[in-house]
Structure formats: structure tokens, C-alpha cells
Backbone as CSV, one residue per row, in Angstrom:
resi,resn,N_x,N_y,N_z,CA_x,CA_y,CA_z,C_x,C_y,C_z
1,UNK,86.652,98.927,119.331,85.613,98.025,118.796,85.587,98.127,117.274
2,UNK,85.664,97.061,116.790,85.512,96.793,115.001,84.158,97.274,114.318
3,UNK,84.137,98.490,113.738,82.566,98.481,113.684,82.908,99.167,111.994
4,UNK,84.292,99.737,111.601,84.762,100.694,110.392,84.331,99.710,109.050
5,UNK,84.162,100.384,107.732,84.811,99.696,106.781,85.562,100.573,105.528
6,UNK,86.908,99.594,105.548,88.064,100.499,104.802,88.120,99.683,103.130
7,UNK,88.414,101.009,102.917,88.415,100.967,100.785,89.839,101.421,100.697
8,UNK,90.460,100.338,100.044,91.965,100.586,99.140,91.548,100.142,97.885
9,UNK,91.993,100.551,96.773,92.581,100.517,95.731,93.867,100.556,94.680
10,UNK,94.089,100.036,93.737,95.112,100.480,92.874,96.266,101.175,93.540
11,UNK,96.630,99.775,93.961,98.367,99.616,94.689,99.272,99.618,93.534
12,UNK,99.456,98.641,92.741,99.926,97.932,91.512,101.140,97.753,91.807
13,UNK,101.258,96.654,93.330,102.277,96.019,93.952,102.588,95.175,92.942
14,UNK,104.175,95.182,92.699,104.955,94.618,91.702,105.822,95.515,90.635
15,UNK,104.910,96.623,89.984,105.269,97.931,89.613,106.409,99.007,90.499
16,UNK,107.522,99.330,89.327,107.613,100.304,89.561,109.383,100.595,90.897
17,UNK,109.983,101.179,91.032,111.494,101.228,91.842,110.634,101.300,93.296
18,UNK,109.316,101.779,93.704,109.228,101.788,94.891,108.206,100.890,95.304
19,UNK,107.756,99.631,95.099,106.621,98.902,94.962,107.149,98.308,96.116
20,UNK,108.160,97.868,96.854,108.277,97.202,98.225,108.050,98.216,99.138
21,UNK,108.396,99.890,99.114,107.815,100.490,100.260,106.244,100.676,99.756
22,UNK,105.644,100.917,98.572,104.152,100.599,98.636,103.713,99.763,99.553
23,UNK,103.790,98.363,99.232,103.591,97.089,100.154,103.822,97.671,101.546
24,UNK,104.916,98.127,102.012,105.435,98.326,103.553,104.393,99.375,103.820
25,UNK,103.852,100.507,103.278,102.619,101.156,103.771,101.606,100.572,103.898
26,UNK,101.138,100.190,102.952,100.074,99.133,103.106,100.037,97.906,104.137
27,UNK,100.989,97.784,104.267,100.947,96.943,105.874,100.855,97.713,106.945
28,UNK,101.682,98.822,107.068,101.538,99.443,107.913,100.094,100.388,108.418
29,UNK,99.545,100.514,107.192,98.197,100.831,107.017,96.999,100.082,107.630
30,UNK,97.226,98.979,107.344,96.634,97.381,107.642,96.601,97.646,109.756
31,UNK,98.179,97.752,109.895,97.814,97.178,111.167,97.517,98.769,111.969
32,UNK,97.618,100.111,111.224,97.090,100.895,112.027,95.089,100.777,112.046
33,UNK,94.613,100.351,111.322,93.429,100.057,111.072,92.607,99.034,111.733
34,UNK,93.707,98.119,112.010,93.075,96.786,112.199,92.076,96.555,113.678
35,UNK,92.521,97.639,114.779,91.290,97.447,115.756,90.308,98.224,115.844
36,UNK,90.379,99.493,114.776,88.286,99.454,114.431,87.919,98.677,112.958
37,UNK,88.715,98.119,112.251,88.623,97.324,110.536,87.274,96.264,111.454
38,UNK,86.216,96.406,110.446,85.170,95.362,110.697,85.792,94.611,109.170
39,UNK,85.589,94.997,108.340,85.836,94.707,107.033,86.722,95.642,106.058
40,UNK,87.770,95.096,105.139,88.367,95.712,103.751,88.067,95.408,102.902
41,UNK,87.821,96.574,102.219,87.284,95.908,100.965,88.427,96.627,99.926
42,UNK,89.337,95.549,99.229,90.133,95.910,98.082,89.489,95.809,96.877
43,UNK,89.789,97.395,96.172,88.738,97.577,94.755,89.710,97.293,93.825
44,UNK,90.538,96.358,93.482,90.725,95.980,92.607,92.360,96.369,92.059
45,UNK,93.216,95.933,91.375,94.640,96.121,91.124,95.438,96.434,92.302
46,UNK,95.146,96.048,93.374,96.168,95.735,94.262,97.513,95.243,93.738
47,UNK,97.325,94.562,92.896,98.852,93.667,92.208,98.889,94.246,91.047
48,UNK,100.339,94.292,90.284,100.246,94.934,88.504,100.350,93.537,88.140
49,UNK,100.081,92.598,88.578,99.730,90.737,87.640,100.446,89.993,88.851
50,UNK,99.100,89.162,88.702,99.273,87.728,89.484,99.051,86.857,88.956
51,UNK,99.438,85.447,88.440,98.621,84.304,88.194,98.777,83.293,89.415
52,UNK,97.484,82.463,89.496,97.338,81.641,90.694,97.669,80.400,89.546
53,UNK,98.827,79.892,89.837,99.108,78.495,89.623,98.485,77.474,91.113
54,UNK,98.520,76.039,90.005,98.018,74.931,90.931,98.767,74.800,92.223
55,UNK,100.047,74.703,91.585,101.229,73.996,92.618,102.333,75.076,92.824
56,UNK,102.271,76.443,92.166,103.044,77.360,93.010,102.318,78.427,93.254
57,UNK,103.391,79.640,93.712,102.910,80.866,94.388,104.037,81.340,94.384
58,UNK,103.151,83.112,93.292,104.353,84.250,92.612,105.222,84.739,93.904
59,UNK,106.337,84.840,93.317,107.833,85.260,94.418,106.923,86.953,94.644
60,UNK,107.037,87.133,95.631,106.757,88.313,96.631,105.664,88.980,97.108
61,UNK,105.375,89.858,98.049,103.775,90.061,98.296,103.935,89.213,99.372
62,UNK,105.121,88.881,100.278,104.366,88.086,101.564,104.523,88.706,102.659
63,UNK,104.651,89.799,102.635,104.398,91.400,104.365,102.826,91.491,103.779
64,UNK,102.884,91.630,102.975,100.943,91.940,102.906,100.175,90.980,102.606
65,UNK,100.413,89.582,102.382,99.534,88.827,102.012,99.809,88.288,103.550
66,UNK,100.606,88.223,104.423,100.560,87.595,105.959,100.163,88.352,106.630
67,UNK,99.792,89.618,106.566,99.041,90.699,107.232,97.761,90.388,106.762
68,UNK,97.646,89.974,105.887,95.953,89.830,105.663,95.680,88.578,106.605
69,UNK,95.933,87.724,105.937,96.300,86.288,106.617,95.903,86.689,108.009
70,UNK,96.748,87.476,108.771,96.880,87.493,110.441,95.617,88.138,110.629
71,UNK,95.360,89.093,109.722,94.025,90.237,110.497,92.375,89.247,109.802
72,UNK,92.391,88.382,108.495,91.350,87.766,108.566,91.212,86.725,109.842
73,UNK,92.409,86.371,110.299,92.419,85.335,111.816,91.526,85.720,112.692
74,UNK,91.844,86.966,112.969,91.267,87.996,114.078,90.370,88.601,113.875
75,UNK,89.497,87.840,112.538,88.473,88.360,112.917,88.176,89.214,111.572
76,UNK,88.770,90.028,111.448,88.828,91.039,109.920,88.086,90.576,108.820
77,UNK,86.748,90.711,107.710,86.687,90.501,106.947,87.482,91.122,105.728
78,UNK,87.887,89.968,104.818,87.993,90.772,103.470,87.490,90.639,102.402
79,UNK,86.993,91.710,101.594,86.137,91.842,100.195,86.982,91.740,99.162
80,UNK,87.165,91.332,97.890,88.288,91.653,97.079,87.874,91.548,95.858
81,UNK,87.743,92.969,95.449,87.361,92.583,93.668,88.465,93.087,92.851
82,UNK,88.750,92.196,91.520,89.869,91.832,91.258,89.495,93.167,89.629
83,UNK,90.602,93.368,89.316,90.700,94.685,88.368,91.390,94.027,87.204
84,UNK,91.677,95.058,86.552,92.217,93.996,85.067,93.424,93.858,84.978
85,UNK,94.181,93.905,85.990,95.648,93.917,86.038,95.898,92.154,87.192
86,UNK,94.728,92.429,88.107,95.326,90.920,88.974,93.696,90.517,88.540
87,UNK,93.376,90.396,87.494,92.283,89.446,87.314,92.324,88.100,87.314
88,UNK,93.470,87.706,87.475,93.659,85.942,87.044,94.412,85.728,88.345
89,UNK,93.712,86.562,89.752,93.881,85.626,91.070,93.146,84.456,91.327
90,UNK,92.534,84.168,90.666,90.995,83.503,90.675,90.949,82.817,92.231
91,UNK,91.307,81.964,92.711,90.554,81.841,94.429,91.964,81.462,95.529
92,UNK,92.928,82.096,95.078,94.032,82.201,96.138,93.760,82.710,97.281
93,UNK,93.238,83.756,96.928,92.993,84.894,98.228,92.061,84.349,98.887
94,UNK,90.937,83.760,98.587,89.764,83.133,98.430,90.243,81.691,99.637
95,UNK,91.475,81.346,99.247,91.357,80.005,100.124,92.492,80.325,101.304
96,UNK,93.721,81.220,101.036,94.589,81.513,101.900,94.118,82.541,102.922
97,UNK,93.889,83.536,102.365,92.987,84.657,103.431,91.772,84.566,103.853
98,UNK,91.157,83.471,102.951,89.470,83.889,103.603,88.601,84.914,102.711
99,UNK,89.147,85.367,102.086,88.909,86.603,101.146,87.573,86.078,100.437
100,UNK,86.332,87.112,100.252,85.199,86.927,99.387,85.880,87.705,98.150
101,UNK,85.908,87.067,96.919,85.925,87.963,95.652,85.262,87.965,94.491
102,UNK,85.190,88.871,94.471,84.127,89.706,93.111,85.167,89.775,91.766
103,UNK,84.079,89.474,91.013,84.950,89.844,89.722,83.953,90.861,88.784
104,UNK,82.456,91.063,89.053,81.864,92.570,88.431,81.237,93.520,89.348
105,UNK,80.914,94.251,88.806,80.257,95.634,90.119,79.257,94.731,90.825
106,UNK,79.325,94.938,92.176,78.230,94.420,92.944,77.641,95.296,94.183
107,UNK,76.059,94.661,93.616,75.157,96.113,95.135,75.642,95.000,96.725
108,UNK,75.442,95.350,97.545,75.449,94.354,98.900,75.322,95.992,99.493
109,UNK,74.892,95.792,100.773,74.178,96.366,101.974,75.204,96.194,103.384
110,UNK,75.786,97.365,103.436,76.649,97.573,104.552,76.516,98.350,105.714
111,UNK,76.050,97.590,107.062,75.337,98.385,108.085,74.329,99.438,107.771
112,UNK,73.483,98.489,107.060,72.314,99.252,106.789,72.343,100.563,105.752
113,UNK,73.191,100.371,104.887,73.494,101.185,103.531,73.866,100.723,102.703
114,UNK,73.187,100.528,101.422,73.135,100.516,100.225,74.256,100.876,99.274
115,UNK,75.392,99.858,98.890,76.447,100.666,98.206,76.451,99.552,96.541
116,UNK,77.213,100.417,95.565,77.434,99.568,94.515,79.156,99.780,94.579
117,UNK,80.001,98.528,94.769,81.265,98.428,94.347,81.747,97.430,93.681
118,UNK,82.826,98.352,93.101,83.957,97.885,91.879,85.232,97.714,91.368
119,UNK,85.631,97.497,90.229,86.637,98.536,90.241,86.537,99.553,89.491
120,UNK,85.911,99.159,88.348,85.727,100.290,87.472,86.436,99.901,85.930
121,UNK,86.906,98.970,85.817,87.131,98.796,84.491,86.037,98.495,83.506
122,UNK,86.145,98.974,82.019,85.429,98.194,81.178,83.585,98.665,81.673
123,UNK,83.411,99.890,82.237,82.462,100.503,82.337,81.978,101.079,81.382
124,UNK,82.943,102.078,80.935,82.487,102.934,79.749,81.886,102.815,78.575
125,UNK,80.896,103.421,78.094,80.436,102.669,77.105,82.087,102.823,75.478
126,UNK,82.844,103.957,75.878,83.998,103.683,75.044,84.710,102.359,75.048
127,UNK,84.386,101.480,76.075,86.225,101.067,76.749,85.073,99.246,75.439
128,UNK,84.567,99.373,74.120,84.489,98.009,73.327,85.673,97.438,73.499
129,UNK,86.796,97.975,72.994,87.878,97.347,72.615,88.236,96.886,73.830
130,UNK,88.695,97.089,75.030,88.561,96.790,76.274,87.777,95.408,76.992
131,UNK,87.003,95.597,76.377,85.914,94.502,76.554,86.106,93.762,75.938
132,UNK,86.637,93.657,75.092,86.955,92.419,73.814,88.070,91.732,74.712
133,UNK,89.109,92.472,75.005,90.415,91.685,75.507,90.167,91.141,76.781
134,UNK,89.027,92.120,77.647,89.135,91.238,78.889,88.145,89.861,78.743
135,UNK,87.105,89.639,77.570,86.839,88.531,77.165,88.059,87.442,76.568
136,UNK,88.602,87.601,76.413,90.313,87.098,75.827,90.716,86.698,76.861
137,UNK,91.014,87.698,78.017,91.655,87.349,79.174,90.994,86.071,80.036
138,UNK,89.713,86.275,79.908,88.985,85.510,81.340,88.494,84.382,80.728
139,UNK,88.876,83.994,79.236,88.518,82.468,78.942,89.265,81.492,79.647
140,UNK,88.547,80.524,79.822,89.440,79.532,80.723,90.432,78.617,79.544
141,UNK,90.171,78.792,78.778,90.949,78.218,77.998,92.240,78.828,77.399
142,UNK,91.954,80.241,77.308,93.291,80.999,77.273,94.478,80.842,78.682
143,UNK,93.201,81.040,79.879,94.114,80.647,81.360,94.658,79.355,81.559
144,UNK,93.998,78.562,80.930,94.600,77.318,80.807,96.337,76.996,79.676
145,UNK,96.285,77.638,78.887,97.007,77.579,78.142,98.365,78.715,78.468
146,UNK,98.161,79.848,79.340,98.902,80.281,80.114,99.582,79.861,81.132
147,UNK,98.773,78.900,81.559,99.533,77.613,83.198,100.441,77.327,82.554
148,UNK,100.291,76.909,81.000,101.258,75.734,80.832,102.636,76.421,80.128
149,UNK,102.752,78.186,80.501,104.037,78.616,79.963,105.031,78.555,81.249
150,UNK,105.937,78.411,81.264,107.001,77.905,82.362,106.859,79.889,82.999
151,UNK,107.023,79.945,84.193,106.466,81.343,84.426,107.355,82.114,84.521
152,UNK,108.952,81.742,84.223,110.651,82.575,84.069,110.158,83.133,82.359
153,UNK,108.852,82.409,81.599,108.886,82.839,80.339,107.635,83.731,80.394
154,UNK,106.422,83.366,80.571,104.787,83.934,80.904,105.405,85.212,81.951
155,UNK,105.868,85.180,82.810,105.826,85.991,83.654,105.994,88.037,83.040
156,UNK,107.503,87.838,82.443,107.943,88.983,81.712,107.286,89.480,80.552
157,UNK,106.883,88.530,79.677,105.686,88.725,78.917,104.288,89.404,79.469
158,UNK,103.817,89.006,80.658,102.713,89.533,80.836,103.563,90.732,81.871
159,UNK,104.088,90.878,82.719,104.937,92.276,83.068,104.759,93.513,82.227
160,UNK,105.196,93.100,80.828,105.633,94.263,79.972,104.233,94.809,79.173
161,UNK,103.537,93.847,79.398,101.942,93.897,78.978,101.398,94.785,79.637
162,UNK,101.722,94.577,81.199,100.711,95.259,82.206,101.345,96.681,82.269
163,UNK,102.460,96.892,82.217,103.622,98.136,82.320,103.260,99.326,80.955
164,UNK,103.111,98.058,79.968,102.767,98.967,78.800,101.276,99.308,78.696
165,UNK,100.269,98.870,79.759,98.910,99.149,79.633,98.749,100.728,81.265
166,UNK,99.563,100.436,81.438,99.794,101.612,82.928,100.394,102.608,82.405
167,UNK,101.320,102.408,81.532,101.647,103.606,81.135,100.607,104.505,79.785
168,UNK,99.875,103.682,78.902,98.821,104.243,78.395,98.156,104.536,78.876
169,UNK,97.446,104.593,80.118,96.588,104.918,80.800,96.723,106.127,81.794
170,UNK,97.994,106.215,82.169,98.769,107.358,82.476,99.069,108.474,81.782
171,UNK,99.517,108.230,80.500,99.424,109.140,79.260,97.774,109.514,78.777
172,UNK,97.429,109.001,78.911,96.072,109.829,78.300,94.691,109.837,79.891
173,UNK,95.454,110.543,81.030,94.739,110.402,82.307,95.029,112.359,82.373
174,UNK,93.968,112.383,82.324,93.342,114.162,82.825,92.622,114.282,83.726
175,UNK,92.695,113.383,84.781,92.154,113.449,85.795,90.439,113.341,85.722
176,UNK,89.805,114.000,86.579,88.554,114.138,86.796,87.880,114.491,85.240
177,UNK,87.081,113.929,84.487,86.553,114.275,82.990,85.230,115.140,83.285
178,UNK,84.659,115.067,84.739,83.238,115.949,85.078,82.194,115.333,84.599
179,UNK,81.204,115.220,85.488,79.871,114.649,85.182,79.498,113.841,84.126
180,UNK,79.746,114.628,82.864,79.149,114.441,82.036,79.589,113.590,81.010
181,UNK,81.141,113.661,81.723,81.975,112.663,81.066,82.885,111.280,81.359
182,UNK,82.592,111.749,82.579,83.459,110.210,83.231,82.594,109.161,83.146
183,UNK,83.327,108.111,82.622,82.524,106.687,82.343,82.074,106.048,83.474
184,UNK,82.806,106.190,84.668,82.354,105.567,85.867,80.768,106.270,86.547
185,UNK,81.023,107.095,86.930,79.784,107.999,86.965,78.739,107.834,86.229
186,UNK,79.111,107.648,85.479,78.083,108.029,83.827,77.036,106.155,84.481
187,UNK,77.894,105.413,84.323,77.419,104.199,85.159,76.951,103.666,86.265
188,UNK,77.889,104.953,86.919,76.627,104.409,88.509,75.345,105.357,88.186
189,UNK,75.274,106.590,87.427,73.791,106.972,87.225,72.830,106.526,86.443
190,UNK,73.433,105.888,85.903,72.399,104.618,85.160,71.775,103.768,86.154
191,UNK,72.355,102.925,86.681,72.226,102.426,87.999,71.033,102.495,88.915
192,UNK,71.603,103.975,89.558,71.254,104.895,90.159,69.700,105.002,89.476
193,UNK,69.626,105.088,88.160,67.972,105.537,87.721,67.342,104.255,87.605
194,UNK,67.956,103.207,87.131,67.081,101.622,87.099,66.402,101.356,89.000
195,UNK,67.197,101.581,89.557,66.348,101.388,91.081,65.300,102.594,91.069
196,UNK,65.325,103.339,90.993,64.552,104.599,90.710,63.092,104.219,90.064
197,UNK,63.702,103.908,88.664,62.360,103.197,87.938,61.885,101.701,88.743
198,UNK,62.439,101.207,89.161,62.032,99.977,89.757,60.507,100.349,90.869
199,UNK,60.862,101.323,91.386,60.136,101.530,92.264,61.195,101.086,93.745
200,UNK,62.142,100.757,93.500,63.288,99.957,95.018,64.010,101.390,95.155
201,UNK,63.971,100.756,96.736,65.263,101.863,97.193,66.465,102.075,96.487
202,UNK,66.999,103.308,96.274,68.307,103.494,95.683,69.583,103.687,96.407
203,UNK,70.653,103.651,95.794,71.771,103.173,96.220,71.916,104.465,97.264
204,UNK,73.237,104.010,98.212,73.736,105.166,99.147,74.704,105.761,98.618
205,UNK,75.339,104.939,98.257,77.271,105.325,98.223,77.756,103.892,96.643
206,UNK,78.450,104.757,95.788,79.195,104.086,94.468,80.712,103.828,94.834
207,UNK,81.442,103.279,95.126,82.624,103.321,95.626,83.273,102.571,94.367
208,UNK,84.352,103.351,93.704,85.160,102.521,92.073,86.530,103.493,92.925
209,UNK,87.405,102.254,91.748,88.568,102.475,91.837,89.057,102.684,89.866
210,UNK,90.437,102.358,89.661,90.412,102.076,88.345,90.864,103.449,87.777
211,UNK,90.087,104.359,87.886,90.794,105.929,87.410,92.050,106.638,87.912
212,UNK,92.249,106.022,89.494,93.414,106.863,90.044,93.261,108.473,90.373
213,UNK,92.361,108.254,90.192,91.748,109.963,90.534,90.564,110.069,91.909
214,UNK,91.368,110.786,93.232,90.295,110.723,94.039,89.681,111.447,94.088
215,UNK,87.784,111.283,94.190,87.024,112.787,93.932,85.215,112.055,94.586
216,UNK,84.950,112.894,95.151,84.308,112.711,95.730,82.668,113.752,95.003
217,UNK,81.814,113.220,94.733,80.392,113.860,93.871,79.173,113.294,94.105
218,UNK,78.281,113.717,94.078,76.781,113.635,94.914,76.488,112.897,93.263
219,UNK,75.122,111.868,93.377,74.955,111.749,92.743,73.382,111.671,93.048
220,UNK,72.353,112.250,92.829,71.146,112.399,93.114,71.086,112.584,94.834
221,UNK,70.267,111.542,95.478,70.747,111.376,96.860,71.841,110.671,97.166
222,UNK,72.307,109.794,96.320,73.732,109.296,96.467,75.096,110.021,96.690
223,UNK,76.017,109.075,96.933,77.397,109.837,96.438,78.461,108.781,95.992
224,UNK,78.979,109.632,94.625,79.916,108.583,94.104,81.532,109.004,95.115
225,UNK,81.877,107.954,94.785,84.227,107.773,95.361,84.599,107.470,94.645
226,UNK,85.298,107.875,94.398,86.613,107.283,93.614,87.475,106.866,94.417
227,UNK,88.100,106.262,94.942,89.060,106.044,95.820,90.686,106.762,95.397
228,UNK,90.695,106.571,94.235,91.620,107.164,94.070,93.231,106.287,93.433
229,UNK,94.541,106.075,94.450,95.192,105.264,94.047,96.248,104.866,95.239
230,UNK,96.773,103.975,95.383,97.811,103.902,96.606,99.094,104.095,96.283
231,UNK,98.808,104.333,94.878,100.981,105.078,93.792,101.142,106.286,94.567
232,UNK,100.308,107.461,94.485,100.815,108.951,94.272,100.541,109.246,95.923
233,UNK,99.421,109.779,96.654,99.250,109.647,97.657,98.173,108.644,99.166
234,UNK,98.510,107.256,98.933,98.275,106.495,99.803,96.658,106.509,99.846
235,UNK,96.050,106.792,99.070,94.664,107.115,99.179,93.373,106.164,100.118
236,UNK,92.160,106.400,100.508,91.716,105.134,101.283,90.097,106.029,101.427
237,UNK,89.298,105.238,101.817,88.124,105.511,101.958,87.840,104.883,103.361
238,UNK,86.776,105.283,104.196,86.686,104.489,105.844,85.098,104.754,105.784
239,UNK,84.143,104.085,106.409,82.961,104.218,106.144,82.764,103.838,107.694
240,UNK,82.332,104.587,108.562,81.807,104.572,110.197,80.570,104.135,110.326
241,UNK,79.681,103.414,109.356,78.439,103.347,109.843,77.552,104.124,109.315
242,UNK,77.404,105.352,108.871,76.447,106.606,108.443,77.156,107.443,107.156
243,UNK,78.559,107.518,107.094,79.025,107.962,106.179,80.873,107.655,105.625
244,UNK,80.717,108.208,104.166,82.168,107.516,104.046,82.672,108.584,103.679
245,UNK,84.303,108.301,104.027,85.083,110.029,104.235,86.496,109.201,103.526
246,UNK,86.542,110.754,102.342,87.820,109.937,101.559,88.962,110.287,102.425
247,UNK,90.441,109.766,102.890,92.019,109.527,103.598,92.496,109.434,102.436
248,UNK,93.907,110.091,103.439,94.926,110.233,102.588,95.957,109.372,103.657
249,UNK,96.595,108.523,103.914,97.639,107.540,104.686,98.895,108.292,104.463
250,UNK,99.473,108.669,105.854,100.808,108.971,105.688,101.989,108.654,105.427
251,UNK,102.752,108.454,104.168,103.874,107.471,103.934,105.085,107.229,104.718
């Protein structure tokens, strides 16, 4: 009986000498899941760049985009919030899969628990500069003016963009920064205290992706996830109804 709900993150299918067996886990992941999956919710960089053109659709990604396809048929919901690497899916997923997608942190209420999810970019109160470009990115007028590069030319250009933003982010990644310092955290306890002051119930569960670091931390009565990443070890989150327990998927 379908009653689960599963958290992937930061695939960055397209990336990398092993990005077709990524994909092939992730399917395989998909259909070991798929008869308790009530809902998936993808936190974001599933893809290292997509653009949704009018009249085409990027060469590869079709074992996992027809696995979605087959399991939203049957029933499967999917959630999909888009990260700063496939931010410019804008409603592909949306019209081929069925897919609901998010593009900022959002609260919603899952079997009767209270969660805030994301991905986690552009949280920090460091990440200005960050924020500047993904204002750059998400003008429609810049996306517009991107349609119109022939995509044998746009394509490698934005490749080497996204390659050279993964690997900075990799280079200066120390893992877990602790309480006091991780930007994600630092944000869901903000959060976390505005319902507080409200006088409203507060959140259950923070679920971000975006760091690549899986770690699991209480946050008042809450608890934050990281999910982690689907590069290094297959990472995943499953939520039964009462609580969510971070996986590791066997490659």
C-alpha cells in the first residue's frame, strides 16, 4: 500500500564519466520504491542544466524521465523543486509527468506534519552575490534571449558554467559547518522562530538539499535533513507517516 514519502536530491544528471549509471540507479531506485511511493519529492538539481525549449527536448534523461512518466500514471505523486543548476525547467515536468514544481522554500502539510522544503540555494545570508545572478538567471527576458541561441552553441556554454560552478562549490565544501554556521539551518531557525512568535504551530521536519552533505539535527522540537547527494553515496530520505529516516540506496 502507497502510504511512504521519498526525498532525492542533487543527482546532477548530465555531469560527470558516470552520470548514465547515476540515472540507471535512480531508476532503479524509482521502481524499487514505487509500491509503497505515495509521493517524491525531488529537492532540486536533479539535472547539472536543462533548458525547456518550445519545440524541442534536451538529448538524454529518458530511463528516468519515462520512469517518472510510468509511476506518475500509477498513481505516484511528484513534487519538484528546481535548484540553481536545472532552474530553467520551467513547466516540462509540469506538463509531461504531472509534476507540481516549486521554485522557493515551501511549508505544505504531509499526513498530518508540518514540513518546510527546498533546495537550499541562495539561503544564506552570505550567498548576495548569489542572489544577484540567480536574479540574472530567472529574468524572462534573459530566458528569452537564451531560446534564441541555437543549443549546439547555448548548450556548452552553459555546461562549462554549471561544471565550473560544481567544482567551486566542491572546492570550498567542509562538509557539515555546525549549528552556528550553516546557512541552511541558520534559516530554517529563523523560520522555525517566526511560527513561534506567531503564536501558529511550528514546523515538524526542514528537508534541503543543495549542500551535499547528509546530516541529520534537531532543531527545537523540529528536525532539520539534509538529504545529502545522489554523486557520492545514493543518498534519500523516506518519511512513513510519523517520521523521516535518512537511506543510503545501494549502487
Amino acid at each position: 500500500m502507497r502510504q511512504k514519502t521519498y526525498f532525492v536530491t542533487d543527482a546532477h544528471l548530465g555531469s560527470g564519466a558516470d552520470s548514465r549509471q547515476r540515472e540507471a540507479d535512480l531508476v532503479r531506485w524509482l521502481e524499487a520504491i514505487e509500491p509503497e511511493a505515495k509521493r517524491v519529492v525531488m529537492l532540486g538539481d536533479i539535472f547539472d542544466f536543462w533548458f525547456t525549449y518550445k519545440y524541442a527536448v534536451p538529448r538524454g534523461f529518458v530511463r528516468l524521465l519515462g520512469t517518472m512518466a510510468r509511476l506518475a500514471d500509477s498513481g505516484v505523486e511528484f513534487l519538484f523543486f528546481i535548484g540553481n543548476h536545472d532552474m530553467w525547467l520551467f513547466d516540462y515536468l509540469e506538463k509531461e509527468v504531472g509534476a507540481v514544481m516549486y521554485s522557493e522554500p515551501t511549508a505544505m502539510e504531509l499526513d498530518g506534519k508540518r514540513f518546510l522544503l527546498g533546495h537550499g540555494d541562495g539561503l544564506c545570508p552570505k550567498d548576495r552575490k548569489y542572489n544577484c545572478l540567480k536574479r540574472i538567471f530567472r529574468s524572462r527576458f534573459n530566458q528569452w534571449l537564451f531560446a534564441g541561441i541555437h543549443p549546439n552553441i547555448g548548450f556548452p556554454i552553459a555546461n562549462r558554467w554549471s561544471c565550473s560552478s560544481r567544482k567551486k562549490h566542491n572546492a570550498t565544501d567542509n562538509g557539515y559547518l555546525g549549528d552556528d554556521r550553516e546557512g541552511i539551518y541558520l534559516y530554517c531557525k529563523q523560520m522555525q522562530q517566526q511560527k513561534i512568535d506567531a503564536g501558529v504551530q511550528p514546523y515538524d521536519y526542514f528537508l534541503f538539499g543543495h549542500r551535499h552533505t547528509p546530516v541529520v539535527r534537531p532543531l527545537g522540537s523540529a528536525t532539520y535533513i539534509n538529504v545529502g547527494n545522489w554523486i557520492d553515496h545514493r543518498d534519500y530520505a523516506v518519511f512513513d507517516g510519523e517520521t523521516v529516516t535518512l537511506e543510503s540506496f545501494s549502487k
